[in-house]
VMD Tcl script that draws the C-alpha trace (Angstrom):
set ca {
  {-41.70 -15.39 69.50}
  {-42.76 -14.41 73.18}
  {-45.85 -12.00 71.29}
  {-46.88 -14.88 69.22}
  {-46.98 -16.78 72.49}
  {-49.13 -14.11 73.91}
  {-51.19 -13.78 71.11}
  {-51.84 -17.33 70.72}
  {-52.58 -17.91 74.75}
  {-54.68 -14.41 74.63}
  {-57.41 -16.36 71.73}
  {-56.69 -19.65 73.72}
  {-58.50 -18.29 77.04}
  {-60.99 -16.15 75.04}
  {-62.37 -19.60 73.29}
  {-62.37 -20.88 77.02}
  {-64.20 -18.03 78.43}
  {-66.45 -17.79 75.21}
  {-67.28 -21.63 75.50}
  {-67.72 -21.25 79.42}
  {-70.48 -18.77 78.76}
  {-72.46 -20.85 76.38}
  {-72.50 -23.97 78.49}
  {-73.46 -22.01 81.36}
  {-76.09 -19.29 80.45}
  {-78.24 -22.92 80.39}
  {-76.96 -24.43 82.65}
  {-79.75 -25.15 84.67}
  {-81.82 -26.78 81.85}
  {-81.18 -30.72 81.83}
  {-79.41 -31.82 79.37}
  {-76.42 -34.03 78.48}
  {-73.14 -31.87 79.39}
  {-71.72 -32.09 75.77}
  {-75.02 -30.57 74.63}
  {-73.85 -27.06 76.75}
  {-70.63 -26.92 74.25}
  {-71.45 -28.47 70.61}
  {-74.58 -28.95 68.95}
  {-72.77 -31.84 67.18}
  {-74.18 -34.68 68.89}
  {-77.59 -33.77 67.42}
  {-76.52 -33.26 64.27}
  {-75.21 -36.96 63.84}
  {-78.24 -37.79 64.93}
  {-80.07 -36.25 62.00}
  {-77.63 -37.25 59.68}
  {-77.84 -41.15 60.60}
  {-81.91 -40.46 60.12}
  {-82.51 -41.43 63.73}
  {-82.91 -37.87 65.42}
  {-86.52 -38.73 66.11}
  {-85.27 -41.59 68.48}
  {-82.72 -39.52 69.92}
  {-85.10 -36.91 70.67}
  {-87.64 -39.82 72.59}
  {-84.97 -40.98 74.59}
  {-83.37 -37.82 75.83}
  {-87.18 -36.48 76.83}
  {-87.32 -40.15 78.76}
  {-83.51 -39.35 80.72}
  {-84.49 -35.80 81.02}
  {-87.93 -34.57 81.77}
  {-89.97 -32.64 79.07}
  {-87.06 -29.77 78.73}
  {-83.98 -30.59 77.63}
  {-81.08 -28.81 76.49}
  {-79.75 -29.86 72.81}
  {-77.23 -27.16 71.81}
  {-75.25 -24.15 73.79}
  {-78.53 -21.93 72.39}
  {-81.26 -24.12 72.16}
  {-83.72 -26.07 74.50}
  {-86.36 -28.70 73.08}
  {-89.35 -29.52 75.03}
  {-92.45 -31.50 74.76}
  {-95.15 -30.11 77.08}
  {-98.10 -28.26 75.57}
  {-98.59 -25.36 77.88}
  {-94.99 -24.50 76.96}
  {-95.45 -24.41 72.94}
  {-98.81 -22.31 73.61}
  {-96.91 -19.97 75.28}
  {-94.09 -19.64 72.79}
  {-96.26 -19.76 69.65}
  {-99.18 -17.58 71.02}
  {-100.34 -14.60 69.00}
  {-98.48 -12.71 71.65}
  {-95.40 -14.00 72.08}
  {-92.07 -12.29 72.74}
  {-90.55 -15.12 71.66}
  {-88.61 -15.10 67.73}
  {-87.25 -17.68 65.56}
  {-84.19 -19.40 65.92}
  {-80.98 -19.50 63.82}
  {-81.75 -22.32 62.28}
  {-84.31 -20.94 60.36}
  {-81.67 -18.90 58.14}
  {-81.05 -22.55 56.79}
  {-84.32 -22.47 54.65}
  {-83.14 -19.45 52.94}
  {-82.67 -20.62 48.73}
  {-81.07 -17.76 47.67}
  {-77.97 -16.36 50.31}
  {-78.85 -13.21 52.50}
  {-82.34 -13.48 51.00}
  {-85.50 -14.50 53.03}
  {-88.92 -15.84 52.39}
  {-91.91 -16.02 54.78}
  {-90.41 -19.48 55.78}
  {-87.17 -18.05 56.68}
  {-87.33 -14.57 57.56}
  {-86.58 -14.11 61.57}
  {-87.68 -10.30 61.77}
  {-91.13 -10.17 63.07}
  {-92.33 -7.37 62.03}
  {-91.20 -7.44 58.13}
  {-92.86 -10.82 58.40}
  {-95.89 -9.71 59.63}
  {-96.27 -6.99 57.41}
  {-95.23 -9.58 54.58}
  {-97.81 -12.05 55.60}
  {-100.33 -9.43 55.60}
  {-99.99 -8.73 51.88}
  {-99.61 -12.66 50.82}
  {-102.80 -13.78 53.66}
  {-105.50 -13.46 50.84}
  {-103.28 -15.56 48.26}
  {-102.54 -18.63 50.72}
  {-106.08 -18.47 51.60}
  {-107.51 -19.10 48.45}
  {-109.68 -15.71 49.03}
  {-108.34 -13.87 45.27}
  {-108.61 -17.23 42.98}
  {-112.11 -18.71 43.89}
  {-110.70 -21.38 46.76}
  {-108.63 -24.45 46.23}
  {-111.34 -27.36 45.82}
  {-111.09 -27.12 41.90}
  {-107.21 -27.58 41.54}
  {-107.28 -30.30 44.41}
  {-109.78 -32.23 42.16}
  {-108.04 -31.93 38.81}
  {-105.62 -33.50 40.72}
  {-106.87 -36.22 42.10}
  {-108.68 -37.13 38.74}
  {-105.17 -37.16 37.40}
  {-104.04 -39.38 40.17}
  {-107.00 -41.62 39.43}
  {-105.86 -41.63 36.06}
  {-102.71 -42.66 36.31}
  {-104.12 -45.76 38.66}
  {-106.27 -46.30 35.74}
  {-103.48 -46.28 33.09}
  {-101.10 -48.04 34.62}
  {-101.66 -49.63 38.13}
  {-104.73 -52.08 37.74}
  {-103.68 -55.52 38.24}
  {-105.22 -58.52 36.53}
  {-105.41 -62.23 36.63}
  {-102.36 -62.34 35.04}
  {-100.28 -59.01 35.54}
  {-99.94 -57.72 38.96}
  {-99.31 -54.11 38.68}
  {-97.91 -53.09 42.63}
  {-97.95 -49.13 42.68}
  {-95.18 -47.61 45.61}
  {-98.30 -45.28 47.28}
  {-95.58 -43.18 48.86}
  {-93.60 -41.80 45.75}
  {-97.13 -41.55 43.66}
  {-98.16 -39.03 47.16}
  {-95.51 -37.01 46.93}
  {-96.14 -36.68 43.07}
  {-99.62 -35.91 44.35}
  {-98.78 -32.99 46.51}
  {-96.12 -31.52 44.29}
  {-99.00 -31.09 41.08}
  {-101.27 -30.11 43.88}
  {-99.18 -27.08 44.94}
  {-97.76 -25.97 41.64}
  {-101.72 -26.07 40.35}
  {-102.75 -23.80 43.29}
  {-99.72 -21.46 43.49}
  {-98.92 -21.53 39.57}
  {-102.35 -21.67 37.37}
  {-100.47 -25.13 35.89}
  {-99.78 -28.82 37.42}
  {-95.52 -29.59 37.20}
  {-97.54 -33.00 35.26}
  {-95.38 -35.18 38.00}
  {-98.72 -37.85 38.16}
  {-99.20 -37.26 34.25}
  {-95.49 -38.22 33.52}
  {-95.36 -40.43 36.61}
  {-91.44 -39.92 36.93}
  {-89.04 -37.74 39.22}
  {-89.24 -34.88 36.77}
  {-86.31 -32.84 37.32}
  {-84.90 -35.24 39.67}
  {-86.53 -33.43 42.52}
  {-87.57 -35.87 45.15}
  {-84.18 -37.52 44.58}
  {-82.62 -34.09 45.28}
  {-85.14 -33.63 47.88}
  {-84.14 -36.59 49.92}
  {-80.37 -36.57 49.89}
  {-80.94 -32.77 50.93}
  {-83.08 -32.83 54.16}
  {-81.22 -34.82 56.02}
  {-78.29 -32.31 55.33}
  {-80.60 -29.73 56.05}
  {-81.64 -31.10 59.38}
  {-77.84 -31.35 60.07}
  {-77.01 -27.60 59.34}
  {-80.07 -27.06 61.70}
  {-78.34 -28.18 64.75}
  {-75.41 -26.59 63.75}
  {-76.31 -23.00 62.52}
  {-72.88 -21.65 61.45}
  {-72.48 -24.80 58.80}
  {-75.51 -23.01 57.09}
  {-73.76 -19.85 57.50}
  {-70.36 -21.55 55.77}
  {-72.37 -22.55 53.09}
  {-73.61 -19.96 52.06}
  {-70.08 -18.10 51.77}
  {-67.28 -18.19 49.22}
  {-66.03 -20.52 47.67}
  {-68.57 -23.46 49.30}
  {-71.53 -21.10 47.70}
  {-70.46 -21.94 44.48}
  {-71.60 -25.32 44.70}
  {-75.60 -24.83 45.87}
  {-77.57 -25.15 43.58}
  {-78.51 -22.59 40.81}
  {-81.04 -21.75 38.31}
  {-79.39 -22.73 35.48}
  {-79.01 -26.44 36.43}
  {-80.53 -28.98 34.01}
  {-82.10 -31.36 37.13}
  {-82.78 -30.72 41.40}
  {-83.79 -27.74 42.78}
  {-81.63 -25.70 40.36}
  {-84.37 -26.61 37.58}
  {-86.86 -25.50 39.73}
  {-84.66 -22.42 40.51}
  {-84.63 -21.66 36.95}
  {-88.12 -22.86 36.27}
  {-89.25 -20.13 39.22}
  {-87.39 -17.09 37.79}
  {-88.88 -17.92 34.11}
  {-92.27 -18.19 35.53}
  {-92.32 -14.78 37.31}
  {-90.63 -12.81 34.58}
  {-93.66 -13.77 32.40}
  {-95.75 -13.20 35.13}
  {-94.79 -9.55 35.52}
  {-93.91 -9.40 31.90}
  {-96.34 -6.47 30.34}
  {-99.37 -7.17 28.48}
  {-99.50 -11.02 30.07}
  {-103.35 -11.82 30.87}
  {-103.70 -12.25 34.93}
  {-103.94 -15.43 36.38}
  {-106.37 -16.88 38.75}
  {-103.64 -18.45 41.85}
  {-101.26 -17.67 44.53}
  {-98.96 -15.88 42.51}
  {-101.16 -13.43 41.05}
  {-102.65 -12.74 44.08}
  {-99.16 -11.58 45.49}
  {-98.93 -9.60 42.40}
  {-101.95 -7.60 43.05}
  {-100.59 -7.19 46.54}
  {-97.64 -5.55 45.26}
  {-94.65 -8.23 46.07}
  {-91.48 -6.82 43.93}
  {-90.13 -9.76 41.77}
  {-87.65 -10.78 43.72}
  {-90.17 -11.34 46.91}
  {-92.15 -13.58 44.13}
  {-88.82 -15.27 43.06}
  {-88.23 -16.26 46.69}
  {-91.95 -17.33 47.47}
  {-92.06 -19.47 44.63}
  {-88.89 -21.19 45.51}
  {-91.07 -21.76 48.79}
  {-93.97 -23.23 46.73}
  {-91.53 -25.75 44.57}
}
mol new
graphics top color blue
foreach p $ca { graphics top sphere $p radius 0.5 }
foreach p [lrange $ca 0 end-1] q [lrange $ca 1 end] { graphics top cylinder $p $q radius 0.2 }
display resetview
């Protein structure tokens, strides 16, 4: 009984000390005092959707730096960002960048947090996101927006007696998505053709940021989700709607891609083939892309 005590007071004062240290290695940046201990308070800000006001109102209490988590300072004065994103920066990505990762323990440009593989990385996929390999992205923007005029055509021109309201916001994000799949894929997903959530994407899309955001502020939420047994409910490729569709839609797409004998395409993709990405660094770039 008296080692169990021990024991049990031993891990008791190590959490103390342990939390002591994180509220006071930034210390001297202002900040609510909670802030020092739990990133919590953030992340029920993102969760409620009103993290944008929270952020406003702590910059107005606090000055343009303020503390938000035990690791992590927000600020809102331009010198400062210039510093920390210049071309020569010492500084790295945060934690909660390891939330973008699709795929557990594997990275994409988006996600990965060593420097140098992801300079080296972006080096090789520079000439693809540039449009340099495919003849620029003016003529896939266009098809595009003829589609999108299309579908305005088809189905959203009122009349004396049928007023035909289109929601601009939903029809955008349709936009953008054939926009990017034409450009990265050869090939439109046909979201403004259809002019439906194929897939059920956006509808996966926004119940997932805001959980997303959460896990942001929280980094070791991410890190719980992506390990046993909570793993086994993200999303895979063989789902029939969300981002497992697009999962499954992504690893189809490269295997033909790379399959032999399959005439090269003129997009992103093939230009990361040509700069020698394995498959599953195209896997996890088209994830990106969708």
């Amino acid at each position: 009984m008296a080692v169990v005590l021990i024991f049990a007071v031993a891990v008791f004062l190590g959490l103390l000390v342990k939390e002591f240290y994180s509220w006071y290695r930034l210390s001297h940046v202002p900040g609510p005092f909670w802030h020092g201990i739990t990133g919590f308070s953030m992340a029920r800000a993102a969760l409620n959707g009103s993290v944008h006001e929270y952020y406003m109102e702590l910059h107005g209490k606090y000055g343009p730096l303020v503390r938000i988590g035990p690791n992590t300072v927000m600020f809102s004065d331009g010198d400062t960002l210039k510093k920390i994103a210049g071309t020569r920066s010492k500084y790295t990505k945060g934690e909660w960048y390891a939330v973008g990762r699709t795929t557990p323990g594997e990275d994409h440009l988006f996600s990965m947090r060593d420097e140098e593989k992801r300079k080296y990385l972006k080096s090789k996929m520079g000439p693809g996101y540039s449009g340099l390999e495919n003849g620029g992205f003016e003529a896939g923007i266009d098809k595009n927006i003829a589609a999108f005029v299309d579908l305005i055509d088809r189905k959203y021109i009122s009349t004396a007696k049928d007023f035909r309201p289109m929601d601009m916001a939903s029809k955008s994000t349709y936009f953008a998505l054939d926009v990017i799949s034409e450009l990265g894929f050869g090939t439109s997903y046909s979201f403004l053709k259809e002019d439906r959530d194929l897939y059920q994407y956006v509808a996966t899309k926004d119940a997932f940021f805001p959980v997303m955001i959460t896990m942001g502020n929280v980094p070791w939420l991410a890190t719980l989700m992506h390990s046993w047994p909570l793993n086994l409910g993200l999303p895979k490729s063989g789902d029939s709607a969300g981002f497992g569709a697009l999962m499954g839609f992504a690893k189809t797409f490269v295997d033909g891609r790379l399959a032999p004998d399959t005439k090269p395409g003129r997009d992103m993709i093939q230009s990361f083939i040509n700069a020698g990405l394995t498959r599953e660094e195209l896997t996890q770039e088209v994830y990106v892309e969708t």
